[in-house]
Short mmCIF file of the C-alpha atoms (twelve columns), coordinates in Angstrom:
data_MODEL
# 
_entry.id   MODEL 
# 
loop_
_atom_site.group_PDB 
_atom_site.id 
_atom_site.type_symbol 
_atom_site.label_atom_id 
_atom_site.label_alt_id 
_atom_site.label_comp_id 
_atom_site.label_asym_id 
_atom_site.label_seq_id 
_atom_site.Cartn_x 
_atom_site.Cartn_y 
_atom_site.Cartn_z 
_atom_site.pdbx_PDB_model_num 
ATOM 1   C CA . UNK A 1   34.862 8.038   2.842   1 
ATOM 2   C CA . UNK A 2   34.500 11.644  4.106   1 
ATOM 3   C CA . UNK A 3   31.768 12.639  6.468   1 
ATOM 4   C CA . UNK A 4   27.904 11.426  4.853   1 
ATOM 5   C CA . UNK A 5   26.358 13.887  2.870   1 
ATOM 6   C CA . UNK A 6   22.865 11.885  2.682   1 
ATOM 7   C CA . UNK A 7   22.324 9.100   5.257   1 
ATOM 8   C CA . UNK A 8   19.543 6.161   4.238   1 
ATOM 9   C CA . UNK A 9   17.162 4.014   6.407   1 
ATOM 10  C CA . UNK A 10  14.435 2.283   6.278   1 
ATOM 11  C CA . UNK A 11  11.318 3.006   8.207   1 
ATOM 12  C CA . UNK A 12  12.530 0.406   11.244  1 
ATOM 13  C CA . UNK A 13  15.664 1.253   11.553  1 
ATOM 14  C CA . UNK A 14  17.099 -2.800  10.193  1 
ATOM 15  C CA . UNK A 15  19.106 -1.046  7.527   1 
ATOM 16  C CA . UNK A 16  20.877 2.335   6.933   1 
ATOM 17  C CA . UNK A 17  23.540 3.411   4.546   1 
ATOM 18  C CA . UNK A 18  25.250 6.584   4.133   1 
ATOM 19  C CA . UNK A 19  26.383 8.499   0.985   1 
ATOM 20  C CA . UNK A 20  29.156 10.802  0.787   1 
ATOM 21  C CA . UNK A 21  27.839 13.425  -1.834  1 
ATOM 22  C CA . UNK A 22  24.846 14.591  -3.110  1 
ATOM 23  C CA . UNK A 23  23.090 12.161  -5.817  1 
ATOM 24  C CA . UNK A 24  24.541 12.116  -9.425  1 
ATOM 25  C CA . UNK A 25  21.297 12.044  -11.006 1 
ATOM 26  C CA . UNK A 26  17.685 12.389  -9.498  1 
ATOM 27  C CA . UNK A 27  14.636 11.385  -11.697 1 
ATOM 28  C CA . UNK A 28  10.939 9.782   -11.073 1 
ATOM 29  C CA . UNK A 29  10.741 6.712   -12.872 1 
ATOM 30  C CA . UNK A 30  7.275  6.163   -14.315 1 
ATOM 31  C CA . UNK A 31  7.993  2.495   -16.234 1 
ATOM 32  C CA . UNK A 32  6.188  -0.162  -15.766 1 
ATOM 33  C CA . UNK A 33  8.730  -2.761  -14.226 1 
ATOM 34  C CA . UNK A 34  9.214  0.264   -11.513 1 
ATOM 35  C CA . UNK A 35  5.900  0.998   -10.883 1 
ATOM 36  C CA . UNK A 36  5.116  -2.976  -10.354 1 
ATOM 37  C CA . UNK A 37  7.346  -3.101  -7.906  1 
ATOM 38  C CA . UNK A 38  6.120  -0.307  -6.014  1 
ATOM 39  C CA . UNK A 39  2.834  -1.698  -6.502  1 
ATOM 40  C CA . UNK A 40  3.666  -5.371  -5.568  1 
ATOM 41  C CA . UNK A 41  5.296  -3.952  -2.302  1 
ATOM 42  C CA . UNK A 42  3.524  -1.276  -0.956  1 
ATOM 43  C CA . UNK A 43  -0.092 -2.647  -1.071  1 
ATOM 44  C CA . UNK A 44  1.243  -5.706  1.024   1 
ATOM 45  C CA . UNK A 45  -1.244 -6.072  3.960   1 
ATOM 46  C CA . UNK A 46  1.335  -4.236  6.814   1 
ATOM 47  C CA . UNK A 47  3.437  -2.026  4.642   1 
ATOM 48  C CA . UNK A 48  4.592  0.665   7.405   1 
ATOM 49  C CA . UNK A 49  8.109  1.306   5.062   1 
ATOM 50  C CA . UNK A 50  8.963  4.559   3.733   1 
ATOM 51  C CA . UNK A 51  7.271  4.571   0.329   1 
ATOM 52  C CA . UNK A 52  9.566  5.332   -2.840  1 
ATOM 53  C CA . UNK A 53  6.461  6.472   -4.363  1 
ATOM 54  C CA . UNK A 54  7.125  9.672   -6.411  1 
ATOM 55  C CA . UNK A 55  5.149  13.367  -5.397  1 
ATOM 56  C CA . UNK A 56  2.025  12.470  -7.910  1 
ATOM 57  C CA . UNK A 57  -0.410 9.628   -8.378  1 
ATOM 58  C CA . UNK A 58  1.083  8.160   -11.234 1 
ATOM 59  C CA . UNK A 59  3.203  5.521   -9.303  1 
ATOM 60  C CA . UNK A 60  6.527  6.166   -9.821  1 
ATOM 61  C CA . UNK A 61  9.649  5.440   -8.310  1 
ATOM 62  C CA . UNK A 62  11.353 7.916   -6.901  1 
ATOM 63  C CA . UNK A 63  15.221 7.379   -7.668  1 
ATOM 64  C CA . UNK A 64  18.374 9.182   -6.821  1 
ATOM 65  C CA . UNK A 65  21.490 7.647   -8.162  1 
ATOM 66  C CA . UNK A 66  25.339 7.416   -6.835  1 
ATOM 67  C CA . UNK A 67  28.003 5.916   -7.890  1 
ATOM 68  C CA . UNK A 68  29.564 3.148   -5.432  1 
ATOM 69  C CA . UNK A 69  32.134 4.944   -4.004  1 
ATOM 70  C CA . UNK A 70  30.144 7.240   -2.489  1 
ATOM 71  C CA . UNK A 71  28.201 4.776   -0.601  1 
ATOM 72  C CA . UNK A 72  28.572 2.992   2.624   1 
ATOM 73  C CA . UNK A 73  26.191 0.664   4.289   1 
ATOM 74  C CA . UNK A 74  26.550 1.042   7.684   1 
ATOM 75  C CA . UNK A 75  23.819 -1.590  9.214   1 
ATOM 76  C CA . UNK A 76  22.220 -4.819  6.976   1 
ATOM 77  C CA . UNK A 77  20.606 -7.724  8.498   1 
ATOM 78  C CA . UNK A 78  20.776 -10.062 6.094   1 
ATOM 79  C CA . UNK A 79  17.545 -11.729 7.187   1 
ATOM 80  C CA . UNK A 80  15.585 -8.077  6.998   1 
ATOM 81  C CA . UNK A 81  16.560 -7.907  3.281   1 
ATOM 82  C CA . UNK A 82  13.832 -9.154  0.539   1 
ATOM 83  C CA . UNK A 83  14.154 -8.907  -3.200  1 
ATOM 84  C CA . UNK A 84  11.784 -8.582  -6.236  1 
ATOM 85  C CA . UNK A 85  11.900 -8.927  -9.589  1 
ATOM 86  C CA . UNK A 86  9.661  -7.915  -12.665 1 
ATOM 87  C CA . UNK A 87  8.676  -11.301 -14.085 1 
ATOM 88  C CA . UNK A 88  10.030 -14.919 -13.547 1 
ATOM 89  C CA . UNK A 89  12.628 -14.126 -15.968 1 
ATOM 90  C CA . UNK A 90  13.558 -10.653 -14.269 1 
ATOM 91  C CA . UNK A 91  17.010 -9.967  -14.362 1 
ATOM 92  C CA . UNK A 92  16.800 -6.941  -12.035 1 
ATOM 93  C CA . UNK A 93  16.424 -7.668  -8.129  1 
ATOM 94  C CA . UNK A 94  15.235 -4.723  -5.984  1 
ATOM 95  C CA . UNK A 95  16.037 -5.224  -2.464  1 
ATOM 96  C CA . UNK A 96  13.461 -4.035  0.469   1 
ATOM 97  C CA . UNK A 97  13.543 -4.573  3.733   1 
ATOM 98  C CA . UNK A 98  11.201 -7.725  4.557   1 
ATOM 99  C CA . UNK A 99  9.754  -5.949  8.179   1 
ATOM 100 C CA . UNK A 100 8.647  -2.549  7.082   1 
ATOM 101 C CA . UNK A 101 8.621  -2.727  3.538   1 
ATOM 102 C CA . UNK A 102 10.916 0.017   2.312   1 
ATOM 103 C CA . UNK A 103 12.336 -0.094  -0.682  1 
ATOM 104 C CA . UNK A 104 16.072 0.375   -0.532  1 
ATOM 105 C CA . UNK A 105 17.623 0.442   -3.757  1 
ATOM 106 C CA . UNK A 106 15.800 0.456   -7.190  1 
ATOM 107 C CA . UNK A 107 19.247 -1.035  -8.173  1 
ATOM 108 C CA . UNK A 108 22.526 -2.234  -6.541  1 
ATOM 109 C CA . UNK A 109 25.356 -3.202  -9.253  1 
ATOM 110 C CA . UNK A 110 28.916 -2.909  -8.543  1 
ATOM 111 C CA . UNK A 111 29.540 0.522   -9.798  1 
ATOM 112 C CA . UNK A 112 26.390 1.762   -9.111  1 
ATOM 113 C CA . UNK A 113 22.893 2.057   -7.411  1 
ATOM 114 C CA . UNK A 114 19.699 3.442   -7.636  1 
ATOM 115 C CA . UNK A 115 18.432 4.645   -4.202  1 
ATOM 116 C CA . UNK A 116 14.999 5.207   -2.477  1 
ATOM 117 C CA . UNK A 117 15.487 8.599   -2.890  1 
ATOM 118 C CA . UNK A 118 12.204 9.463   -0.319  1 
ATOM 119 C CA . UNK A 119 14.218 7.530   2.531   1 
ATOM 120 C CA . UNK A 120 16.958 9.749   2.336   1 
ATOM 121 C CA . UNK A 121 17.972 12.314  5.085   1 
ATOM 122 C CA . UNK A 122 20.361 15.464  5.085   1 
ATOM 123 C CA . UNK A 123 22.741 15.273  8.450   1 
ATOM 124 C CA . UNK A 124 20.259 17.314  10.373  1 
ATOM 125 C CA . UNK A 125 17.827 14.546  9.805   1 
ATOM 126 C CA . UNK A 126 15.541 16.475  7.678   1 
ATOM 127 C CA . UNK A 127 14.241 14.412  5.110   1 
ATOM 128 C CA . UNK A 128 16.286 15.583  1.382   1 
ATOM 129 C CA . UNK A 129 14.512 17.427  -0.616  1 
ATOM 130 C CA . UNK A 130 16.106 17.788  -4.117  1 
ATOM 131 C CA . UNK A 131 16.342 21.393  -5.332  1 
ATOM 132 C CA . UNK A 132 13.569 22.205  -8.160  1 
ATOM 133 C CA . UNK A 133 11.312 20.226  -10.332 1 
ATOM 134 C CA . UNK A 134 11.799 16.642  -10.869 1 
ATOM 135 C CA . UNK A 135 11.829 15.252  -13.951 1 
ATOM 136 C CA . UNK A 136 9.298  12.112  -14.764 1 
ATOM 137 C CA . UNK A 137 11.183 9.655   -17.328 1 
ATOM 138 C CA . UNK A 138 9.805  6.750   -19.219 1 
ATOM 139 C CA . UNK A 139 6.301  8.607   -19.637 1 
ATOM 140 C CA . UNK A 140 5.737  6.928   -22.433 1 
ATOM 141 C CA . UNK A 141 5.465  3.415   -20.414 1 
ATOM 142 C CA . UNK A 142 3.014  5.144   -17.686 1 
ATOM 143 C CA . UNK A 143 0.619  2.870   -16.790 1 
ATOM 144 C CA . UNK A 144 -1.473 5.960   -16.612 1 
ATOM 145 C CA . UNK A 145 0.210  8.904   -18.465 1 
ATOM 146 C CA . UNK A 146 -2.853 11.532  -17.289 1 
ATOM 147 C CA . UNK A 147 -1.798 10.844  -13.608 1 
ATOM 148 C CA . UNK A 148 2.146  11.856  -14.659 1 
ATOM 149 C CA . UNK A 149 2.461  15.507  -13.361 1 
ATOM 150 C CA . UNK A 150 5.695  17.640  -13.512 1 
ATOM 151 C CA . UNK A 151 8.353  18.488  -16.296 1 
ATOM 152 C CA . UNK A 152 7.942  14.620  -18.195 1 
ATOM 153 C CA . UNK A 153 9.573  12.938  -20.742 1 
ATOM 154 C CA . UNK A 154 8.814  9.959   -22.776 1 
ATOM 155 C CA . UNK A 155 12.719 8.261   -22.405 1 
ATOM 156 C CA . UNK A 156 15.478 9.348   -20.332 1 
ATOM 157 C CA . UNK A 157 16.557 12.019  -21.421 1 
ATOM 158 C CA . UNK A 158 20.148 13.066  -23.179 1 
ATOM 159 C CA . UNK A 159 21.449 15.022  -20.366 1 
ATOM 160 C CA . UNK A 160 20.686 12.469  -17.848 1 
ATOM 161 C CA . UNK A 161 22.504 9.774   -20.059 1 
ATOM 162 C CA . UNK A 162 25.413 11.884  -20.402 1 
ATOM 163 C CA . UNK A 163 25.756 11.929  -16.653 1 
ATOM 164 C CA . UNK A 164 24.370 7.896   -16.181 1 
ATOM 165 C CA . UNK A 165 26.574 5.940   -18.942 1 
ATOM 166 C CA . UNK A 166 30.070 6.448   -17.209 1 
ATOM 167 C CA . UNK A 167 28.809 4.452   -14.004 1 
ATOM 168 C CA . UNK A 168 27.470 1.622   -16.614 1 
ATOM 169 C CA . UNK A 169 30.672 1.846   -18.100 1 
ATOM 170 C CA . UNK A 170 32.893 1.887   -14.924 1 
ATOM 171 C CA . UNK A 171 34.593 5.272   -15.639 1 
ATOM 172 C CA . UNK A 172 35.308 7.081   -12.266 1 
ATOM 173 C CA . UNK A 173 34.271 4.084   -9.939  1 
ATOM 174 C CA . UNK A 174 36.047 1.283   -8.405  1 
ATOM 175 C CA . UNK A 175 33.180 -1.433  -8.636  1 
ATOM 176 C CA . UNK A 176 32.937 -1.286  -4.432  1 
ATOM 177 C CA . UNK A 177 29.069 -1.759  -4.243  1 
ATOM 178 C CA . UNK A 178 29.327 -5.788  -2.754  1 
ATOM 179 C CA . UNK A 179 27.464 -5.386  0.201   1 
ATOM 180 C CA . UNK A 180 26.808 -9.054  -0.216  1 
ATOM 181 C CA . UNK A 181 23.363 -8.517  1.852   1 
ATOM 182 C CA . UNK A 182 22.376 -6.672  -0.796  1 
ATOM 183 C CA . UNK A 183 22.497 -9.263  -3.474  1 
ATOM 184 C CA . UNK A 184 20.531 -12.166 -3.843  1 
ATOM 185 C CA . UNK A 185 22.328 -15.486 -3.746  1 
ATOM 186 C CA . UNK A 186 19.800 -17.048 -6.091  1 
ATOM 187 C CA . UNK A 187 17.872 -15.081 -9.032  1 
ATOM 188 C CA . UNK A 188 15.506 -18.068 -8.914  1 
ATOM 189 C CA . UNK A 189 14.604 -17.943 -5.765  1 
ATOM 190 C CA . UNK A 190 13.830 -13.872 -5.768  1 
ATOM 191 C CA . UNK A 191 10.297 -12.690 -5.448  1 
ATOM 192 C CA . UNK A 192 8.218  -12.066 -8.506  1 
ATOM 193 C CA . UNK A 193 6.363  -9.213  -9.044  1 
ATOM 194 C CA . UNK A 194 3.763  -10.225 -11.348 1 
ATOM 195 C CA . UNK A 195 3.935  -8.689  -15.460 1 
ATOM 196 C CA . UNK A 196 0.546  -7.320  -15.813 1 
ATOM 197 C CA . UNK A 197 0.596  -5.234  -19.168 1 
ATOM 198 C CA . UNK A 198 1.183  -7.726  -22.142 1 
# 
């Protein structure tokens, strides 16, 4: 990997990764198995993490995504690393770091991963600030669609897809992302973030 682009920590310094390019897509998710995770985390009695909490008061989860080849973790304790899921039958874990409380990544699959994009720092450690508006997806799940500010739309939209379904698919990535910190060795043992809206 060349020089990082985009460097990653969390709030207490137990885990940093560093990313080689500037993120493929950048959105603010405003579903509701997002926005109970940011929920279930960051009102924890002690939170001091970097919040992934989107520029608003809707709740959302600010996300930047990469493919894996353009990231590197460069320090993971593996007993600093939680996860959460959405539900006991969650198929998703989001890993955090269990002394702050920041989330890390929204998602971390072998081609992929969907970053804490507020933790993120250019390489004069000036926190990144992505150029323009940011779009809100998944309005239409908002727990609170009135508190949703910004350019919004009800899905993701067609554009983003375009740029999102390669990575899915494997095209252009060499399934790297095993930073075996990062994954839970037992879904049934991850943290559950309670479902709250059925």
């Amino acid at each position: 990997m060349s020089s990082p682009t985009l460097t990653m920590k969390c709030k207490c310094g137990a885990f940093e990764a560093t990313f080689d390019s500037p993120p493929r897509v950048i959105f603010n998710c405003q579903c509701r198995s997002c926005v109970s995770i940011v929920k279930s985390i960051e009102s924890r009695e002690g939170f001091s993490g970097t919040s992934i909490k989107c520029d608003d008061e809707s709740g959302g989860a600010a996300i930047a995504i990469y493919k894996s080849n353009n990231n590197t973790v460069v320090k993971s304790d593996k007993e600093s690393i939680g996860f959460m899921k959405v539900g006991e039958e969650g198929k998703i874990p989001r890993a955090y770091c269990n002394k702050c409380g920041t989330v890390l990544f929204n998602v971390y699959a072998p081609n992929w991963c969907a970053v804490n994009r507020n933790a993120l720092t250019n390489a004069d450690g000036e926190p990144f600030v992505p150029e323009g508006e940011v779009m809100n997806v998944n309005c239409k799940s908002a727990f609170d669609a009135s508190k949703v500010t910004g350019p919004k739309h009800n899905m993701v939209p067609f554009r983003m897809l375009l740029k999102f379904i390669p990575l899915l698919a494997g095209f252009g990535v060499d399934g790297s992302n095993t930073e075996e910190n990062l994954i839970p060795e037992d879904m049934s043992k991850v943290e559950v973030s309670p479902i709250t809206w059925e």
